[in-house]
C-alpha positions in Angstrom: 0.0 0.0 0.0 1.3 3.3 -0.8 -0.4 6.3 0.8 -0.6 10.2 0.3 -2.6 13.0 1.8 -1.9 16.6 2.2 -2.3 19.0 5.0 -3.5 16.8 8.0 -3.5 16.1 11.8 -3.3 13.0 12.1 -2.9 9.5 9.7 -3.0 6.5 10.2 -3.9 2.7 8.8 -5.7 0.5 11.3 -8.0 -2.4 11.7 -8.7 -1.8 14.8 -12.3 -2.1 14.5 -11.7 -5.7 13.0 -9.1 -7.4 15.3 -9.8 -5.4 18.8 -6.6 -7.2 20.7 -4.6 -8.0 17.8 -5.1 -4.9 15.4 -2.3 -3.4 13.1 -1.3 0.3 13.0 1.0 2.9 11.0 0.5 6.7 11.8 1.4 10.2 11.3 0.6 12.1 14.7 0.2 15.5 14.8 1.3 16.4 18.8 -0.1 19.4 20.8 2.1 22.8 20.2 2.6 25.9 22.3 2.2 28.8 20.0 5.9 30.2 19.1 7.6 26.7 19.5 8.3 24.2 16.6 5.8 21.6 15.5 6.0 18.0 16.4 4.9 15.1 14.4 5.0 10.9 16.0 5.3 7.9 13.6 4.2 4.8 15.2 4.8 1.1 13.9 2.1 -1.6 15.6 1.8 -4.9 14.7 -0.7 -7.8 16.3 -1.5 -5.3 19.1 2.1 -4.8 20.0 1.5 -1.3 21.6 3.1 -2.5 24.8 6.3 -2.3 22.2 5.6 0.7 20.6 8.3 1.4 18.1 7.3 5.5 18.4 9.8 8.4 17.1 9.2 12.1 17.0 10.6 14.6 15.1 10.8 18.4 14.8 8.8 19.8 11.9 11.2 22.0 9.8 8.2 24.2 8.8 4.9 25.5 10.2 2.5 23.0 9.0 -0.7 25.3 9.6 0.9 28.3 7.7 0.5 25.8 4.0 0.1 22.6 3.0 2.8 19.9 2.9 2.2 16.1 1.7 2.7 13.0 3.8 3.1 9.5 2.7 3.3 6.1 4.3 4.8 2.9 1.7 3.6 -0.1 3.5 4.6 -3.7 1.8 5.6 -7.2 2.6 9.0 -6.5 3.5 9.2 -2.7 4.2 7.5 1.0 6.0 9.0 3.9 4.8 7.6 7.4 6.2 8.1 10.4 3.8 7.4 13.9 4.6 7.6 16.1 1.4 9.3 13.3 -0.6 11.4 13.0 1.7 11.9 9.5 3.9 12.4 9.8 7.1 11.8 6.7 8.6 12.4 3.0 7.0 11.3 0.0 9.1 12.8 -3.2 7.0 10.7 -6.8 7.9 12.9 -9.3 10.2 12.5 -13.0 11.0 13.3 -11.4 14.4 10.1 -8.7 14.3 7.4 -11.7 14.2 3.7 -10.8 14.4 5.1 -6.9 15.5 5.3 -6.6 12.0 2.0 -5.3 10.6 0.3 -8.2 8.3 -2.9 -8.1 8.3 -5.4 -5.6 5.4 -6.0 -2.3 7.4 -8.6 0.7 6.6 -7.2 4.5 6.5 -8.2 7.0 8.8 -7.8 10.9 9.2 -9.1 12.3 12.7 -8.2 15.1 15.2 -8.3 13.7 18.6 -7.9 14.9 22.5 -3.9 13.1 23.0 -3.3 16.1 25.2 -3.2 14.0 28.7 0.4 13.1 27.3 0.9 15.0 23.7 2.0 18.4 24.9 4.7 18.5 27.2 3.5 15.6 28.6 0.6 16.3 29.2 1.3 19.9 30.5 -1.3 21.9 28.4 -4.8 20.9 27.8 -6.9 21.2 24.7 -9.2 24.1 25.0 -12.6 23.3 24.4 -13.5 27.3 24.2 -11.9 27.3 20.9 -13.9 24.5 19.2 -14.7 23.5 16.4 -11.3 22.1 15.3 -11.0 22.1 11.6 -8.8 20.3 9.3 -8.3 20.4 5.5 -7.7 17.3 3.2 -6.4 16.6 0.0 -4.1 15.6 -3.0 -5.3 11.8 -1.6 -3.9 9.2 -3.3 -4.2 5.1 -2.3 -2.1 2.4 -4.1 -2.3 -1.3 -3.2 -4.9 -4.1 -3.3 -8.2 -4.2 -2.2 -9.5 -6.6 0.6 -11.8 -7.6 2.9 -10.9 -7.9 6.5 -13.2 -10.8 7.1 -12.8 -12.7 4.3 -9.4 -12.8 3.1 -10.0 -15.5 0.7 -6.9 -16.2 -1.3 -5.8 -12.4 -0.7 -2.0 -13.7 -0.7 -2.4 -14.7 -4.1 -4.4 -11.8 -5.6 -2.1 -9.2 -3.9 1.3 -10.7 -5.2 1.4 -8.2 -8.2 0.2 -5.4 -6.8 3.1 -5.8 -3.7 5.8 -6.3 -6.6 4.5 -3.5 -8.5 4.7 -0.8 -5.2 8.2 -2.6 -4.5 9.5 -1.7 -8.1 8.1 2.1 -7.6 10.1 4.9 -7.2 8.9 6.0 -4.1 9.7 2.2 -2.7 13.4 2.3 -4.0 15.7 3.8 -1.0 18.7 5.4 -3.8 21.7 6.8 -1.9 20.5 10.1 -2.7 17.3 9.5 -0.1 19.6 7.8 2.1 21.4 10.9 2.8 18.4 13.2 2.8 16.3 11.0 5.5 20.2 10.8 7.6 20.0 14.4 7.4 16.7 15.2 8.2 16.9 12.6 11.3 20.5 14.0 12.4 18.8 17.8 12.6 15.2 17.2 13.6 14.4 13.6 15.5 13.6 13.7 18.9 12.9 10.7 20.4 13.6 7.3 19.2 12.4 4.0 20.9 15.8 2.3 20.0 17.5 5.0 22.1 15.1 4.5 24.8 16.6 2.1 27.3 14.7 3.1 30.6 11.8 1.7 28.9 13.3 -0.7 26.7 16.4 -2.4 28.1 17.0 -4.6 25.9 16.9 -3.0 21.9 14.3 -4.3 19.6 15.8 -6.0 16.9 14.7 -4.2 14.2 16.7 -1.4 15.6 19.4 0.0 13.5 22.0 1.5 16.5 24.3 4.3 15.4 26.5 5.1 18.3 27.0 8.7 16.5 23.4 9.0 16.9 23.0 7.4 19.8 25.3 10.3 21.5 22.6 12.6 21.1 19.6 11.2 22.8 19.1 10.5 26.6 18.3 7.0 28.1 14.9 8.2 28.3 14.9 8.3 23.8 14.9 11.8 23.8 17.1 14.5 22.3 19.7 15.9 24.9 19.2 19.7 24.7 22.3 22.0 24.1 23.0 24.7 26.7 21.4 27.2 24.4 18.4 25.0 24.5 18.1 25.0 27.9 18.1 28.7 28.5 15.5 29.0 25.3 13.6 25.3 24.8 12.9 26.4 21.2 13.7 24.9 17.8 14.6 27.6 15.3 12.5 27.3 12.5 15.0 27.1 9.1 
């Protein structure tokens, strides 16, 4: 499945209303913001209910995504999840005999909602949404859906059926990871990530396989996952917009 939509809160493929205790899930998370401060967006990779292992990261939004519209895609296939933001990837999540069921597996539907995450979203819960200012409004578009259609229920010989349209997203540009997006999703994670489940060892003492550990990279983030803040940042918690 290969999946676009422009200007949103929040993303995500689920089939959660299928499997209750064993759903699948890939998002794009929109979390609260203080005015003046930079934007924050969550990816989160769920499969067979594994939210107990939550392979979350967050990053720093290079740009004020209510000032315009910017596109956001999810590539989901039998052995790969790449995130982009703008064309460009940001995240790759490559299948493992080691992963298991936390892989997602199973046909999921697409959803795009706002939602109340502010008991933990903003600061950690810190700010609250305010109800005052409601209605929350959010615009859509530029959607675009690539893969192969199926039912939930029945997946009668769905392996089968979906073989050519898996090979086909896998031979697709936006599949292909050339050296060029290499660099551009090291880049983007080397200025702008800001937590990473790999890097978080209070909660996760031992690293998930699936993890790709770059001491360089490591250096940066806490044992808690998160970015370590620069003595600027300290005085002045704010990310500079470019």
């Amino acid at each position: 499945m290969f999946l676009t939509l422009r200007d949103m809160k929040s993303m995500q493929t689920s089939n959660g209303d299928v499997f209750k205790k064993t759903h699948d899930e890939l998002d794009f998370e929109f979390l609260g913001n203080v005015k003046g401060r930079a934007w924050r967006i969550q990816t989160n990779v769920y499969g067979n209910g594994s939210t107990s292992r939550g392979r979350e990261e967050r990053y720093y939004l290079p740009f004020d995504p209510t000032a315009e519209a910017h596109q956001y895609s999810i590539l989901w296939t039998s052995d790969r999840i790449i995130f982009y933001i703008d064309d460009i990837p940001i995240r790759e999540v490559v299948r493992s005999d080691a992963m298991g069921g936390d892989y997602p597996s199973k046909p999921m539907s697409v959803y795009a909602t706002i939602w109340d995450g502010s008991t933990w979203a903003t600061a950690n819960g810190r700010y609250k949404v305010n109800y005052k200012y409601a209605p929350f409004v959010s615009e859509f578009s530029g959607l675009v859906l690539r893969g192969c259609r199926v039912d939930p229920i029945q997946q009668v010989d769905s392996a089968r059926r979906c073989a050519d349209a898996d090979d086909e997203l896998r031979a697709a540009e936006f599949a292909v990871m050339t050296p060029g997006k290499r660099a551009a999703m090291r880049r983007f994670r080397e200025r702008y990530m800001a937590y990473s489940f790999c890097y978080d060892s209070k909660r996760y003492p031992v690293a998930f396989p699936d993890c790709d550990i770059v001491p360089s990279e490591q250096s940066r983030f806490t044992e808690s996952g998160d970015r370590r803040r620069s003595r600027r940042q300290s005085r002045k918690p704010r990310i500079a917009l470019p």
